[in-house]
TIRO-2110 file (N, C-alpha, C; in Angstrom, 1 decimal):
// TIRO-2110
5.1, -10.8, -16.9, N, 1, A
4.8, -9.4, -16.6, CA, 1, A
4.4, -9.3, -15.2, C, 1, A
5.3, -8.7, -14.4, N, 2, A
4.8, -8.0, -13.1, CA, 2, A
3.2, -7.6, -13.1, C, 2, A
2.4, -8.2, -12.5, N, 3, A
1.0, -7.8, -11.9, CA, 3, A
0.9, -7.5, -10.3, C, 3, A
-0.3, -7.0, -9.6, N, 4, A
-0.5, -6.7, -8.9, CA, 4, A
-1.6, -6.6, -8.3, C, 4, A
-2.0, -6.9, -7.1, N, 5, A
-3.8, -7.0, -7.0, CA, 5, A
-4.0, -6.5, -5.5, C, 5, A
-4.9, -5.3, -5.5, N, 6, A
-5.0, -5.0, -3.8, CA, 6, A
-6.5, -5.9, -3.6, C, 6, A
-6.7, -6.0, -2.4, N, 7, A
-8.5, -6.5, -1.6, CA, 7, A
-7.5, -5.8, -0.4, C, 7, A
-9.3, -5.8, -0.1, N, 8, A
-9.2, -5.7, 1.7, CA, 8, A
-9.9, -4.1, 1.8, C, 8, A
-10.4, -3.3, 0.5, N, 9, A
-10.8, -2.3, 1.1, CA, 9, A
-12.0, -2.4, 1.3, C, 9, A
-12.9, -1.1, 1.8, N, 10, A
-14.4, -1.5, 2.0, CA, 10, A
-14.3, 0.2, 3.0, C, 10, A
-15.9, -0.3, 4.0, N, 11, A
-16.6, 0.7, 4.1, CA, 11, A
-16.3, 0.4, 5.8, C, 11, A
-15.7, 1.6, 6.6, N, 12, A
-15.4, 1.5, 7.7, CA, 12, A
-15.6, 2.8, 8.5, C, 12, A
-16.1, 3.2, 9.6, N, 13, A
-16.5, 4.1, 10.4, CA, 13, A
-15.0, 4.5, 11.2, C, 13, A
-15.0, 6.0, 11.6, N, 14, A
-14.4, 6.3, 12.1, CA, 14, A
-13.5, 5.7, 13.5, C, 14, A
-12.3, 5.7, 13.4, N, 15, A
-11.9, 4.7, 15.0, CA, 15, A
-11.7, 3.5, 14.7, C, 15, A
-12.1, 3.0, 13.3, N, 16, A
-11.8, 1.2, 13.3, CA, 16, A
-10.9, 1.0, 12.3, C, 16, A
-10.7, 0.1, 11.7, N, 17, A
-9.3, -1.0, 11.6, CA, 17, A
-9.3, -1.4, 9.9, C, 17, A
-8.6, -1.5, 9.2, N, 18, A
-8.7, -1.9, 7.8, CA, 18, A
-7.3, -2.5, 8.1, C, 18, A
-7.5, -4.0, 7.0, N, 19, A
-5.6, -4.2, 6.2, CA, 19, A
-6.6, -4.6, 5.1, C, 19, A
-5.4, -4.2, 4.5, N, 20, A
-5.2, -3.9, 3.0, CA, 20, A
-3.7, -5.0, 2.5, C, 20, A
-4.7, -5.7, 1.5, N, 21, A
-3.3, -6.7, 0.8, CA, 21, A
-3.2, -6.5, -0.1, C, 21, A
-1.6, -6.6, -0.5, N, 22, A
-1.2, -6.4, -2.4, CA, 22, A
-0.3, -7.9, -2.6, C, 22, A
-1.1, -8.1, -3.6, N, 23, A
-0.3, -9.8, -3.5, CA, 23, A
0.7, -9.4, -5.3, C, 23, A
1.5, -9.6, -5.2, N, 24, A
2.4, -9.8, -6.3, CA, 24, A
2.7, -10.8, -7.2, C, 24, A
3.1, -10.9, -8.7, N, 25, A
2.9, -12.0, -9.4, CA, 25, A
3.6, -11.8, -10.3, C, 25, A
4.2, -12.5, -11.3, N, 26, A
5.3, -12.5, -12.4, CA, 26, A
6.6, -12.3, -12.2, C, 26, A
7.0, -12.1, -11.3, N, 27, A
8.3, -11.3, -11.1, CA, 27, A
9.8, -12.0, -11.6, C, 27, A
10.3, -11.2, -12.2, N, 28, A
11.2, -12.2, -12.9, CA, 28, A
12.6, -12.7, -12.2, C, 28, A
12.4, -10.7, -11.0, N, 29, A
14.0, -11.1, -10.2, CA, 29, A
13.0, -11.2, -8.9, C, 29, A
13.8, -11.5, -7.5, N, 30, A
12.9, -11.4, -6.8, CA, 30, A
12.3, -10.5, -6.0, C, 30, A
10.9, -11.0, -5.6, N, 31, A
10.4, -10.1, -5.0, CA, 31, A
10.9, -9.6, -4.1, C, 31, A
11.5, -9.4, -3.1, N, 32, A
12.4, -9.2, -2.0, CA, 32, A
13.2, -8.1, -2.7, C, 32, A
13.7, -8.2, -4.0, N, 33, A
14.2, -7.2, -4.6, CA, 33, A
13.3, -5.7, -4.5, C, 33, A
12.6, -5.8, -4.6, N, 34, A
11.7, -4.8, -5.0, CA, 34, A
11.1, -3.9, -3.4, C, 34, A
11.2, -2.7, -3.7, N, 35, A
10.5, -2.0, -3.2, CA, 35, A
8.6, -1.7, -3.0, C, 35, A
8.6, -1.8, -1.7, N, 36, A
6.8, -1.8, -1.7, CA, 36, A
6.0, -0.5, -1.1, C, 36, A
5.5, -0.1, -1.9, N, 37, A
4.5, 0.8, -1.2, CA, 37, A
3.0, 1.2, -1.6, C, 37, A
2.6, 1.8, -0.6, N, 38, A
1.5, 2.3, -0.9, CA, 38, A
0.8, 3.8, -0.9, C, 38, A
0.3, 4.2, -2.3, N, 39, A
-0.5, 5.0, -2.4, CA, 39, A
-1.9, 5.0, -2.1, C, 39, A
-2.1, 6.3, -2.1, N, 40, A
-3.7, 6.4, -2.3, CA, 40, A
-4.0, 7.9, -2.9, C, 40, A
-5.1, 8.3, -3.4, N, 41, A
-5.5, 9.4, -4.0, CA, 41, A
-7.4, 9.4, -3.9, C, 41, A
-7.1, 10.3, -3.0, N, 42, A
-8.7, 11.2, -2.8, CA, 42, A
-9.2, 11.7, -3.9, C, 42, A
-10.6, 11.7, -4.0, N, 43, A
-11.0, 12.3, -5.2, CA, 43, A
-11.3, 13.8, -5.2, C, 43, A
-10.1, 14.2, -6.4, N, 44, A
-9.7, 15.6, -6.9, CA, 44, A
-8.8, 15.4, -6.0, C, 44, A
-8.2, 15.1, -5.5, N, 45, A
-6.9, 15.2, -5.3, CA, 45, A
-5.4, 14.2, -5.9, C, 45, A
-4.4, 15.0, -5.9, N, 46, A
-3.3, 14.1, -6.4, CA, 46, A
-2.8, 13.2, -5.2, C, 46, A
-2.1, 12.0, -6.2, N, 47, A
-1.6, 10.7, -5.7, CA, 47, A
-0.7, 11.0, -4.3, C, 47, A
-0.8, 10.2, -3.5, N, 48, A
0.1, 10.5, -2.6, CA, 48, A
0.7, 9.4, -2.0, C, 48, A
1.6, 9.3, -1.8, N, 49, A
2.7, 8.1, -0.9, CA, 49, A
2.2, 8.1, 0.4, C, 49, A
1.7, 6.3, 0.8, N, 50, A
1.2, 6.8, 2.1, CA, 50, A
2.7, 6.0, 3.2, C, 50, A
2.9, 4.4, 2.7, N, 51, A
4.0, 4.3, 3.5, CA, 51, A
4.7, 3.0, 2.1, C, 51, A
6.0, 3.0, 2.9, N, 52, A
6.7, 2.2, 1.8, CA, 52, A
7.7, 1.6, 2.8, C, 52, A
8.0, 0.7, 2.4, N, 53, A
8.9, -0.9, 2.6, CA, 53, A
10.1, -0.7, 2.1, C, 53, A
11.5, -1.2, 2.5, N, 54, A
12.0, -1.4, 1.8, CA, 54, A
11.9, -3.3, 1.4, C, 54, A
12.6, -4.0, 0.6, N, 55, A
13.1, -5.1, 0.1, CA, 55, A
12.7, -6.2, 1.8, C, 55, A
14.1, -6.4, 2.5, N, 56, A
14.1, -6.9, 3.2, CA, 56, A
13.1, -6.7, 4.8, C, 56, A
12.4, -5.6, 4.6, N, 57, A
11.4, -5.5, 5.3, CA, 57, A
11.5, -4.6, 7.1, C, 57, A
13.0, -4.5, 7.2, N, 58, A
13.9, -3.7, 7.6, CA, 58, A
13.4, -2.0, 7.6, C, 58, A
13.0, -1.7, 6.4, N, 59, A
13.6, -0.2, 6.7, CA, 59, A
11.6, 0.4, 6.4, C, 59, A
10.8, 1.1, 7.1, N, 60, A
9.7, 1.7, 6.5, CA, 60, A
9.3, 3.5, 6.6, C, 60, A
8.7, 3.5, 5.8, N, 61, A
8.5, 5.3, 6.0, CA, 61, A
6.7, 5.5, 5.6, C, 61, A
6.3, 6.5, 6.4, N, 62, A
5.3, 6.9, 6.5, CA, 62, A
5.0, 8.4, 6.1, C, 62, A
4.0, 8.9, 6.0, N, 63, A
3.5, 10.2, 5.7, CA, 63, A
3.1, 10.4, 7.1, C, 63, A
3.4, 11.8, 7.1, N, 64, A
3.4, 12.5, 8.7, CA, 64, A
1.9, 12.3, 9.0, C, 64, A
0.7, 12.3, 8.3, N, 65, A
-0.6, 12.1, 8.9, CA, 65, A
-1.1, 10.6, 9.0, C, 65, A
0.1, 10.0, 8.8, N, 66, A
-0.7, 8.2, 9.3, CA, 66, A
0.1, 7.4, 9.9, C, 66, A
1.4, 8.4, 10.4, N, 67, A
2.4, 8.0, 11.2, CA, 67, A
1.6, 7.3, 12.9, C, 67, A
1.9, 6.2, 13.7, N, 68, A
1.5, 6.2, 14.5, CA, 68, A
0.1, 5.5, 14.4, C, 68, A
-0.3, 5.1, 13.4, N, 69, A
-1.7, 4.8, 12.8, CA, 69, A
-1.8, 3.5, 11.7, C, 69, A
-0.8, 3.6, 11.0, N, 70, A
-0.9, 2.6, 9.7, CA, 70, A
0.8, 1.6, 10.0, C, 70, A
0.9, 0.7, 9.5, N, 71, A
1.7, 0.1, 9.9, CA, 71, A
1.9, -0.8, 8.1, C, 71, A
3.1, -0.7, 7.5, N, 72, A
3.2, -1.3, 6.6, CA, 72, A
4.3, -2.7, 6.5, C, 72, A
3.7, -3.7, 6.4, N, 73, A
4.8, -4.7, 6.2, CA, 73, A
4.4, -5.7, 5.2, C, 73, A
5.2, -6.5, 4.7, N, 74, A
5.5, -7.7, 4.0, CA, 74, A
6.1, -9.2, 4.7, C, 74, A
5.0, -9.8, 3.6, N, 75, A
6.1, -11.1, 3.5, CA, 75, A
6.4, -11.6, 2.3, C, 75, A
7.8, -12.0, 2.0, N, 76, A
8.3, -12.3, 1.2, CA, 76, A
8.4, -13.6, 0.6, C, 76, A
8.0, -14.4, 1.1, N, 77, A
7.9, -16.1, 1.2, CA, 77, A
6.2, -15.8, 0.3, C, 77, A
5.2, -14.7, 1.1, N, 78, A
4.5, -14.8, 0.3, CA, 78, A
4.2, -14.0, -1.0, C, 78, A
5.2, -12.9, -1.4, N, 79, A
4.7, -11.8, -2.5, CA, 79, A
3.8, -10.9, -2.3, C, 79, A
3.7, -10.8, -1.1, N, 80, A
2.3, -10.0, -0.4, CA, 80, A
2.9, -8.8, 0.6, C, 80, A
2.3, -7.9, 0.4, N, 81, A
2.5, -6.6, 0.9, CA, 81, A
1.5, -6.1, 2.0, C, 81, A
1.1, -5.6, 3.1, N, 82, A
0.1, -5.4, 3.9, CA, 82, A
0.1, -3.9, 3.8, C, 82, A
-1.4, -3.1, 4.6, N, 83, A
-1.1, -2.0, 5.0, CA, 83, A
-2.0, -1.9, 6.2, C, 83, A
-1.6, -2.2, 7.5, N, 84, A
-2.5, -2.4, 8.6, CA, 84, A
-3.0, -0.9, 8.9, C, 84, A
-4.5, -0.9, 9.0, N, 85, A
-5.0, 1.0, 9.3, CA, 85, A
-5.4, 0.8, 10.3, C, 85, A
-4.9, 1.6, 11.4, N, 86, A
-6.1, 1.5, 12.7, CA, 86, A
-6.3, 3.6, 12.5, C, 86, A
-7.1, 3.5, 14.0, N, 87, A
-8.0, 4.6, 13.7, CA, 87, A
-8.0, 5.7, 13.2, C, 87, A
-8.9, 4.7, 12.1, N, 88, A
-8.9, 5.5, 10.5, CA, 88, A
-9.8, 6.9, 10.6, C, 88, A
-9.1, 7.6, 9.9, N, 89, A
-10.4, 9.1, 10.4, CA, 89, A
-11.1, 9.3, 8.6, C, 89, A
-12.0, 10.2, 8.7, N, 90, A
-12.5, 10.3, 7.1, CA, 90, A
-11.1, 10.9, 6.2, C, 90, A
-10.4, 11.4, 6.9, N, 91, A
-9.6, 11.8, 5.9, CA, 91, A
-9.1, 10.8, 5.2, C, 91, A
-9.1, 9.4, 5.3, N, 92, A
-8.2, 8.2, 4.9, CA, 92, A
-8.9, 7.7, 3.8, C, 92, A
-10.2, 8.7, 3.2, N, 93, A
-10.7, 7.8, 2.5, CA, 93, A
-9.9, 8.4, 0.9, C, 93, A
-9.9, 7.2, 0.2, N, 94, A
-9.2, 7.3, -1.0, CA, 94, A
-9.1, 5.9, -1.5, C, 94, A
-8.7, 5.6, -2.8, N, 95, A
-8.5, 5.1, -3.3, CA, 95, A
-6.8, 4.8, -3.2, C, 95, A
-6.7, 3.3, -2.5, N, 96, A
-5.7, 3.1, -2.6, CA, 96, A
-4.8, 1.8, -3.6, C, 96, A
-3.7, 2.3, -3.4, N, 97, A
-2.9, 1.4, -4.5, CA, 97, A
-1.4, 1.1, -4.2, C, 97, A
-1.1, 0.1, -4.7, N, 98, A
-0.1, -1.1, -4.3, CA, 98, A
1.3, -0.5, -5.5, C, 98, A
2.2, -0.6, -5.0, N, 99, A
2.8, 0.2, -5.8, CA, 99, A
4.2, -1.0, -5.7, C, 99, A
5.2, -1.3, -6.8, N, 100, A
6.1, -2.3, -6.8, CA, 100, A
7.3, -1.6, -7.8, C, 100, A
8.6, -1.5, -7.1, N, 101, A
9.6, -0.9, -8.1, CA, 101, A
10.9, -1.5, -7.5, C, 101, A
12.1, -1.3, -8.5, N, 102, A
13.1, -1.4, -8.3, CA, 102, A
13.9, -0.6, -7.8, C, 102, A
14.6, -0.7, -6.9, N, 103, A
15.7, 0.7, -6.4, CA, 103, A
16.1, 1.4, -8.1, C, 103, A
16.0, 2.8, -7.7, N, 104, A
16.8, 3.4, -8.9, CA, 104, A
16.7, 3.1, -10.1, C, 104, A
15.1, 2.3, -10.4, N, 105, A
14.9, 1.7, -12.0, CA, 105, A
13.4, 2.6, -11.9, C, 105, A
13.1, 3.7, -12.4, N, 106, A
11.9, 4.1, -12.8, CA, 106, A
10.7, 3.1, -14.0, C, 106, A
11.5, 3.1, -14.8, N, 107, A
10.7, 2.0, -15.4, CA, 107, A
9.8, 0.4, -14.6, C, 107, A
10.8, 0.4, -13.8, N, 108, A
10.2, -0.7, -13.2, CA, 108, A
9.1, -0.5, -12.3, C, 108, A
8.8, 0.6, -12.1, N, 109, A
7.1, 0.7, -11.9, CA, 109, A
6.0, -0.1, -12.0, C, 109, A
4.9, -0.2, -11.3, N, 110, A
3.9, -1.0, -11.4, CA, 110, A
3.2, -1.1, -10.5, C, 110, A
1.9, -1.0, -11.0, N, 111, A
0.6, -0.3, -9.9, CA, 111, A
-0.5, -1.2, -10.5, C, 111, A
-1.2, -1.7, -9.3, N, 112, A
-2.2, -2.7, -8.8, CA, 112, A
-3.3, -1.8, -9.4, C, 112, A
-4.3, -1.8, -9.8, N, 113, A
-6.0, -1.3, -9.9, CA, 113, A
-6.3, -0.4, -8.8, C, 113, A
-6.0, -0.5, -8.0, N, 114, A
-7.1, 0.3, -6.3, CA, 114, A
-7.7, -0.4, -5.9, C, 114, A
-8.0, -0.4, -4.5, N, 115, A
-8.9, -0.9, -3.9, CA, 115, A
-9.5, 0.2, -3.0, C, 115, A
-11.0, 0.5, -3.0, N, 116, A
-11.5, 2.0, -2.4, CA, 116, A
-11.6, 1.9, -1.1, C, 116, A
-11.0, 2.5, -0.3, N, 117, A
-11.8, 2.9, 1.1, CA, 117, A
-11.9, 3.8, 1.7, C, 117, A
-13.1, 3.6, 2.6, N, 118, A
-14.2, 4.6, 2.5, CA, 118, A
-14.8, 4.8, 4.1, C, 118, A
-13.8, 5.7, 5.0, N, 119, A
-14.0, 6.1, 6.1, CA, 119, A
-15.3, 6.8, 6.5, C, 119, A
-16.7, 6.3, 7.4, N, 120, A
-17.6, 7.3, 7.2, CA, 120, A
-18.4, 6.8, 8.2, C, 120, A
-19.2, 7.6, 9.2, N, 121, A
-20.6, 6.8, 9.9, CA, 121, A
-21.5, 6.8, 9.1, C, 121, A
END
């Protein structure tokens, strides 16, 4: 069974730096197959896509408010996903989450626990 596990969040002041890791495990085809991204969801608010990977590590997309700011990559050798944050503002706080799928397989979904972070002086 496909699992998933973020670290790396915590408690960071405005202007500074967070990465965020999602390490991946079970996979039956490979990981490289799969699609990577990451959510997060503020409290009372709905889930949101923040940036996503494709497979080979080639192709990424961002959400217009972390464009220029977050940087998402992988490596494949290791099953691990990154989400590099630089100057994080409060709005970035949320609970975020590691997200793993197959092109065009909904089912193949699968989401990590969260890891919280927490933009604040």
């Amino acid at each position: 069974q496909v699992q998933l596990a973020e670290s790396g969040g915590g408690l960071v002041q405005p202007g500074g730096s967070l990465t965020l890791s999602c390490v991946g495990s079970g996979y039956v085809f490979s990981f490289s197959w799969y699609d990577m991204n990451w959510y997060r969801q503020a409290l009372g608010k709905e889930r949101e896509l923040v940036a996503g990977i494709g497979g080979s590590g080639g192709s990424t997309d961002y959400t217009d408010s972390v464009k220029g700011r977050f940087t998402i990559s992988r490596d494949n050798a290791k099953n691990v996903v990154y989400l590099q944050m630089n100057n994080m503002e409060p709005e970035d706080t949320a609970v975020y989450y590691c997200n793993s799928r197959l092109p065009f397989d909904p089912n193949s979904n699968v989401w990590g626990q969260g890891t919280q972070v927490t933009v604040s002086t």
